[in-house]
N, C-alpha and C positions, 0 to 999 in steps of 0.2 A: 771544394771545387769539383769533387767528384759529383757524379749527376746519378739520381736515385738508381736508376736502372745498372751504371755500373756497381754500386753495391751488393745489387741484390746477385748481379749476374757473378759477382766473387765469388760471394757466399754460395752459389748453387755450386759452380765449376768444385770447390773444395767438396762441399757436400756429396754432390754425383760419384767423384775418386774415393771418396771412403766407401761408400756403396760400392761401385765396382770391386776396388780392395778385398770388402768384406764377403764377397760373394765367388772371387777368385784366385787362382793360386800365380802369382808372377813370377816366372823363370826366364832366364836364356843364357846361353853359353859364357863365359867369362874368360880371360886371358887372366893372369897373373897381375898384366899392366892396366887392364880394364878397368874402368870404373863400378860403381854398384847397381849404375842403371842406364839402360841401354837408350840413347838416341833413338830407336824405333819404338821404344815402349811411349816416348812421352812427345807427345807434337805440339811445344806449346803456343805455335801458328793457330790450332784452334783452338787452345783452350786458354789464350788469351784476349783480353776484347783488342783491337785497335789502336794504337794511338793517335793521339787525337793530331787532326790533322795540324800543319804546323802557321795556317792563317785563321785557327777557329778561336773564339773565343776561349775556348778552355786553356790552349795553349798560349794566350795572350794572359789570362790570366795567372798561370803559374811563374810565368817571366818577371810580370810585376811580385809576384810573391818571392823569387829567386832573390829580384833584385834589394827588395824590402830584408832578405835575408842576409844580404850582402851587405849593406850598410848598416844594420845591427851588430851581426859577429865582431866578437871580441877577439883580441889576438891568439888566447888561448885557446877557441872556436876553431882560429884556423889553423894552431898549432897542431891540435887533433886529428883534425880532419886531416893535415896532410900528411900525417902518421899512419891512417888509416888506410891510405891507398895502400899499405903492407899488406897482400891476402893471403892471411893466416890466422889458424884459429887462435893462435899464440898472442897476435895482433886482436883479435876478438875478442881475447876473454882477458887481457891484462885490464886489472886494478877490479877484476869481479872474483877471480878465481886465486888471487895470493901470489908470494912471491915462489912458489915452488911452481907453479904451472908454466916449465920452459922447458924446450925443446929436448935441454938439452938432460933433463929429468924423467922426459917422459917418450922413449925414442920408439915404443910403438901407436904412441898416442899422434905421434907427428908424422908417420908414414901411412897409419893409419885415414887421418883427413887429408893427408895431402889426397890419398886415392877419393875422397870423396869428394875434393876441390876439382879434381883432376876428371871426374867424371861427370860434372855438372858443365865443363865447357865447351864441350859440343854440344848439348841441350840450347845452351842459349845462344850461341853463335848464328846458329841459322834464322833464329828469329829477328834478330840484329839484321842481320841478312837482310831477311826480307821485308820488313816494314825501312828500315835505311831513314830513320830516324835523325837529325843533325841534332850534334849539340846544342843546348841552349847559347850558350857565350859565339856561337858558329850562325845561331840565329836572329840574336838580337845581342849593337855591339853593347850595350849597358851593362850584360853577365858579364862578370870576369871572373877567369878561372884561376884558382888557385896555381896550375899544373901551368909550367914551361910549355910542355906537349901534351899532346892527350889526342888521341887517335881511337878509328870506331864509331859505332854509333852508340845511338843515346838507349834505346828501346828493346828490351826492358833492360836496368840496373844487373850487372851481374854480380857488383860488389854486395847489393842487397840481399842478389839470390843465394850467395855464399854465406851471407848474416843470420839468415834465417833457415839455412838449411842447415848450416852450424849449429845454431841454439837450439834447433830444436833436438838433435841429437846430444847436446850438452845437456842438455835439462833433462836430458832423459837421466844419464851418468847421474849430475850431481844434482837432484830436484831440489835439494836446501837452497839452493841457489836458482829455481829457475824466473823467479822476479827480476832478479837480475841480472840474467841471461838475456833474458830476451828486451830488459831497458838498453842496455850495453848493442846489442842488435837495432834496436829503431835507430842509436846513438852513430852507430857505423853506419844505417844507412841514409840518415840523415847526413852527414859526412859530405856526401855527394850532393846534396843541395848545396850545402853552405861553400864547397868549393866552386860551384857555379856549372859543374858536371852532368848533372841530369835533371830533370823536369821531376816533381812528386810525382807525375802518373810511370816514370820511370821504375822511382821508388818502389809503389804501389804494387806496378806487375813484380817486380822483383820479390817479393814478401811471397805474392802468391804461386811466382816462379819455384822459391825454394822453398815451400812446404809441399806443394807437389810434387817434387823430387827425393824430398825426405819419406814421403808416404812411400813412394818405390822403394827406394835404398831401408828405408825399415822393415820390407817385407822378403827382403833378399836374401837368399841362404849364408852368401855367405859373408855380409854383414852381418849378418846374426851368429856367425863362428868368431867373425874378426872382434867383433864386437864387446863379447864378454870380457876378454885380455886387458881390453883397453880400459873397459872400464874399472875392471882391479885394478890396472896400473895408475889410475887416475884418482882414483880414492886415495890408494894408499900412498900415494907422494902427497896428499893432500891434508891423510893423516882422518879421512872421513869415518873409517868403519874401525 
């Protein structure tokens, strides 16, 4: 459903950021409470395309693909998915990473992404903001959501952005596993179709919402302090090295 030109314009926005990346040194102040990358460093009002408007054809057709998804899902589809709406890596990486990868096993591994959950949510809020996006189930009554409530808008996916900005930091940790890191990632963000919560072009931005926020938060000092601890501590609950 996507249209040539937003592919290619993905692929360039990721492209451009590792360029810039490789050619610059990214700093700025941090708090203690702060995240790993600052709301000023990433605007992704422009470096995301649009969504599509909500009487275009494109949007007409993911409705019909929502709903095609709706009436397929099995119970256990939607058992999942609404376990999923948990945002935590813990929620993320069960039934990839073993039964040792829990919180309550790895207490700098979970304060560790909470800071980096925690730092992605004003990134995307403002973009929510401003494009003001309506849910699908809010724009046509055939979606049905999963979700009692569900408040916000749709544009981009932040549970996406969290999936992928997650894996990509996990796969770094434990790469034996990043096939399945990052299945387990489409999984979650798929999630949010199947509960009738956002549009794929939601999805879609979200994917590419959290890999350019990982490219920050991987170039950051002091992710790269935090960083190492966590990943001993992850291994070796895991029993990898």
């Amino acid at each position: 459903m996507k249209s040539v030109w937003s592919c290619k314009r993905s692929i360039l926005i990721i492209y451009l950021l590792v360029l810039f990346l490789s050619t610059h040194e990214v700093s700025y102040a941090l708090t203690e409470e702060a995240g790993f990358v600052s709301p000023a460093q990433v605007d992704l009002v422009e470096l995301l395309a649009p969504p599509p408007a909500e009487s275009s054809t494109t949007t007409l057709a993911e409705i019909a693909e929502l709903v095609r998804i709706q009436k397929t899902r099995t119970p256990a589809e939607e058992a999942q998915a609404m376990a999923d709406k948990n945002l935590t890596v813990f929620q993320l990486a069960s039934g990839v990473l073993g039964p040792g990868f829990k919180v309550e096993n790895l207490p700098l591994t979970a304060k560790f992404f909470e800071r980096l959950t925690d730092g992605a949510i004003p990134i995307i809020g403002p973009v929510k903001d401003h494009w003001k996006r309506q849910r699908p189930f809010l724009t046509s009554h055939e979606v049905k959501s999963c979700f009692d409530k569900m408040t916000g808008y749709s544009y981009p996916s932040g549970h996406s952005t969290f999936a992928y900005l997650c894996a990509i930091v996990l796969a770094d940790i434990v790469p034996e596993k990043r096939t399945e890191i990052f299945d387990r990632a489409a999984m979650y963000a798929r999630a949010r179709m199947i509960c009738g919560v956002h549009y794929p072009s939601d999805v879609d931005a979200g994917r590419i919402a959290g890999t350019v926020i990982a490219a920050f938060a991987l170039r950051n000092a002091e992710f790269e302090r935090e960083f190492k601890p966590v990943k001993e501590e992850i291994r070796k609950v895991l029993q990898l090295d």
